[in-house]
C-alpha positions in Angstrom: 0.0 0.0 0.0 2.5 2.4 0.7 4.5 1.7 -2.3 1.4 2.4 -4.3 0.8 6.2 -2.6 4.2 6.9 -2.9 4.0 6.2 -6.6 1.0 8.3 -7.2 2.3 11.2 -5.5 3.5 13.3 -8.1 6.6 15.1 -8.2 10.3 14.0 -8.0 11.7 13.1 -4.7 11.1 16.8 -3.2 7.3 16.5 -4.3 6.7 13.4 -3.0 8.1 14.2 0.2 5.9 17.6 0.9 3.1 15.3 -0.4 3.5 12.6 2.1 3.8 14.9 4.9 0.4 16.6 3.9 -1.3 13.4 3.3 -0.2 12.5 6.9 -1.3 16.1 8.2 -4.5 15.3 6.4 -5.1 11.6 8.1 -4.2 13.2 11.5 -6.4 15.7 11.6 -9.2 14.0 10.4 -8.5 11.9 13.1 -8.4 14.4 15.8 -11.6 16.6 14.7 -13.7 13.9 13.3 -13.4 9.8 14.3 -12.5 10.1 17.7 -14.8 13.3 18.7 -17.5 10.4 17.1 -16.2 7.6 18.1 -15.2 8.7 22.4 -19.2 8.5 23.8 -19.1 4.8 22.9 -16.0 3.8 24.6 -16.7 1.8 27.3 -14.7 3.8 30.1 -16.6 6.7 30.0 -18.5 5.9 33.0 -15.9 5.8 35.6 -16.7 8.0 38.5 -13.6 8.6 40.8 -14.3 10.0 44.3 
């Protein structure tokens, strides 16, 4: 798989380097802002109550 995106990514090696980097940025903050936002009220330690 990751021979295939670095294929596609255009540019030489300097173009294929900014590109990974923003395809990572990209994944991370989809991550961040959207999945686990979603994803946290279903995790099963949200009802721990310390006291």
């Amino acid at each position: 798989m990751y021979t295939w995106i670095w294929r596609i990514l255009p540019g030489g090696l300097p173009g294929k380097l900014v590109g990974s980097v923003l395809l990572i940025a990209a994944v991370s903050v989809l991550l961040l802002f959207v999945v686990f936002p979603w994803v946290e009220p279903m995790l099963p330690f949200n009802d721990i109550t310390v006291e």
